[in-house]
N, C-alpha and C positions, 0 to 999 in steps of 0.2 A: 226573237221578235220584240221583248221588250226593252232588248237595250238598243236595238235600233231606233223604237219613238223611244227612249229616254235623251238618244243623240241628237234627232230631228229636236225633240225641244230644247236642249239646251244648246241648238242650233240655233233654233231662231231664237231664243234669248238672248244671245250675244249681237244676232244679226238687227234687233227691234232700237228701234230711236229713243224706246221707252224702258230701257234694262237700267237707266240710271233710277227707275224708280225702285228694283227687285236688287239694287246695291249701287256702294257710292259711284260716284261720277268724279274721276281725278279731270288734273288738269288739262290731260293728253285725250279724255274723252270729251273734255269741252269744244274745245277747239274742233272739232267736228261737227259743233253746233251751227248755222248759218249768221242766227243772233251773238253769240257772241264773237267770233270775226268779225260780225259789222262793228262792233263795241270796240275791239280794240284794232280796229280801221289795217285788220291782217292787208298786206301786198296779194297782188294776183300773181305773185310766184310764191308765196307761204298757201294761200290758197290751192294752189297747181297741186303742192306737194300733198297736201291732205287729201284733196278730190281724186289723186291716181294711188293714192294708196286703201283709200275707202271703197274705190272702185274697187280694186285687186281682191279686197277682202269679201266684198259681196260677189265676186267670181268664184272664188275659194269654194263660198257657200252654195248657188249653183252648181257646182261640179259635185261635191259632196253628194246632193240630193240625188243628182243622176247617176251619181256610180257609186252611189252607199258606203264610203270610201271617205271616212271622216278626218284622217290624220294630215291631211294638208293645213284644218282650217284655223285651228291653234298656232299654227306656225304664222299663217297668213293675217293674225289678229293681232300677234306679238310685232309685225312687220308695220299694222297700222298703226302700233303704239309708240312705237320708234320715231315715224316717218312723223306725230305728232310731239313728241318729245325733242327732234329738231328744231322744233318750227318754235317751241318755248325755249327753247336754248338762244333765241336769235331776237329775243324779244327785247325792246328796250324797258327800261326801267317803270315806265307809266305804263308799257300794255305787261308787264307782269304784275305789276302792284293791281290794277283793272281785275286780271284773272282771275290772283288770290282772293280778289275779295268778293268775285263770280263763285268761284267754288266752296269759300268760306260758308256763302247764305246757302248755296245750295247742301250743303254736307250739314248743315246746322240747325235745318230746316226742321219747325217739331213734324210735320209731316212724312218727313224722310223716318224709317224707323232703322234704315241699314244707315248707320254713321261710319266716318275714318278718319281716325288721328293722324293722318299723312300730312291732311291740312298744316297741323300745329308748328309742323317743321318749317314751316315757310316762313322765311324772315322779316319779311314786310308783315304776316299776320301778328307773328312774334313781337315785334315793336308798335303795331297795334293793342294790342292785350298788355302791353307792357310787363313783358315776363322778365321775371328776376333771371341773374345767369343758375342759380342754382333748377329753376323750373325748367329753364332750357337744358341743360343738362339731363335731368329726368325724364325730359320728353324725347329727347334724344336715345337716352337708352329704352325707354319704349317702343320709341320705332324700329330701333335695330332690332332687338328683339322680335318683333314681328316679322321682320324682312327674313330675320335668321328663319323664323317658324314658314312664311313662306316657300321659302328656298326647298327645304326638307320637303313640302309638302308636293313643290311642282315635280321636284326630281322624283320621289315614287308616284306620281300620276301620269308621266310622262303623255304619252299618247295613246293611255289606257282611256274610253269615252266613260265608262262606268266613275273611274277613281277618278276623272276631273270634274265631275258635276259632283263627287261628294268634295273635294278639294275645294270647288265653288263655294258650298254650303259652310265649309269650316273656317274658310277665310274670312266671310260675313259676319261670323261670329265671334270670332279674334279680333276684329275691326271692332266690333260695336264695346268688348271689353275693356281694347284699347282705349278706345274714345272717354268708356267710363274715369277708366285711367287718369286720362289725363284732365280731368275735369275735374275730380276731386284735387286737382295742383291749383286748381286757382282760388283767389283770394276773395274775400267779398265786392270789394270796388271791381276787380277784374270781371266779376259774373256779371254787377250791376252795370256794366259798361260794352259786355257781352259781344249786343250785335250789332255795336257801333263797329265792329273791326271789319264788317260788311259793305261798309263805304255805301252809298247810293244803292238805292231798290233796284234791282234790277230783275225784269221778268222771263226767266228760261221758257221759249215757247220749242216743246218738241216737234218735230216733222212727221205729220202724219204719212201714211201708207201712199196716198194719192201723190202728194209732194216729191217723194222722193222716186218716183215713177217720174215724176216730168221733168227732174235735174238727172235723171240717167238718162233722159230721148236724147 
């Protein structure tokens, strides 16, 4: 009984509009946002592509509920992240530079307490910050690093519901590490110069419970 609600929650953790607050929100979870598509003026087929794979994934989670029958939904999540990592692969040069610096203010936020150094790799932030190549390098092997620790972590969690919510909890924490990481690589001007690499304020407004009820009618 209690790893089934420990499932049902970390069901609807993954399934809520608002998980970017309970850990970072990459680029492939932006793009799922309404406002940032308007932002970078996404096509109504980059659009298509996310709406029938976001769909699919809140089926996943429905089905789940009803047949207590969890091991679809991770697969079904991994499917949404894909089908939004196309849609960034297809991006021109101004709606990627846009994004990064959407998820740059969002991942940097002092309010954000779960940070990711995934950001750092991006090359437009890169050349914002004005990293030396020896920083970029460094940062570089910190991210593989992580991805390595990743990897290891997802293959023993597999479609275990228990070992993926502690996997959840470990990655957040190797994230915020990382982040420390690579934060002590920067220089003073770089700090002082910080959250100019954020380009233009931009305000992430999440979709409430009722919203997302009347873009699924």
């Amino acid at each position: 009984m209690r790893k089934t609600l420990f499932a049902l929650g970390l069901v609807a953790l993954l399934a809520s509009p608002a998980a970017a607050q309970f850990g970072p929100m990459d680029a492939a979870g932006l793009l799922g946002n309404k406002g940032v598509q308007d932002e970078l003026k996404l096509t109504d087929d980059q659009k298509k592509i996310l709406k029938e794979a976001n769909e699919a994934f809140q089926e996943a989670i429905k089905k789940a509920r009803e047949d207590m029958d969890f091991s679809g939904i991770f697969k079904a999540n991994q499917e949404r992240q894909a089908a939004a990592k196309k849609v960034v692969g297809k991006l021109d040069d101004k709606q990627a530079k846009r994004l990064a610096e959407i998820e740059f203010q969002v991942v940097t936020n002092k309010n954000n307490r779960l940070k990711s150094p995934q950001i750092f790799g991006n090359a437009h932030i890169q050349k914002a910050l004005k990293l030396t190549d020896d920083q970029k390098k460094k940062v570089k092997e910190i991210l593989t690093e992580l991805d390595k620790d990743f990897k290891e972590l997802d293959d023993d969690a597999k479609d275990d519901v228990t070992k993926l919510g502690q996997t959840f909890r470990k990655k957040m924490q190797m994230n915020n590490e990382g982040y420390e990481k690579v934060e002590k690589l920067l220089d003073e001007d770089q700090k002082k110069d910080f959250d100019k690499a954020g380009g233009e304020k931009f305000e992430l407004k999440l979709p409430k419970k009722d919203d997302r009820k009347k873009d699924d009618a």
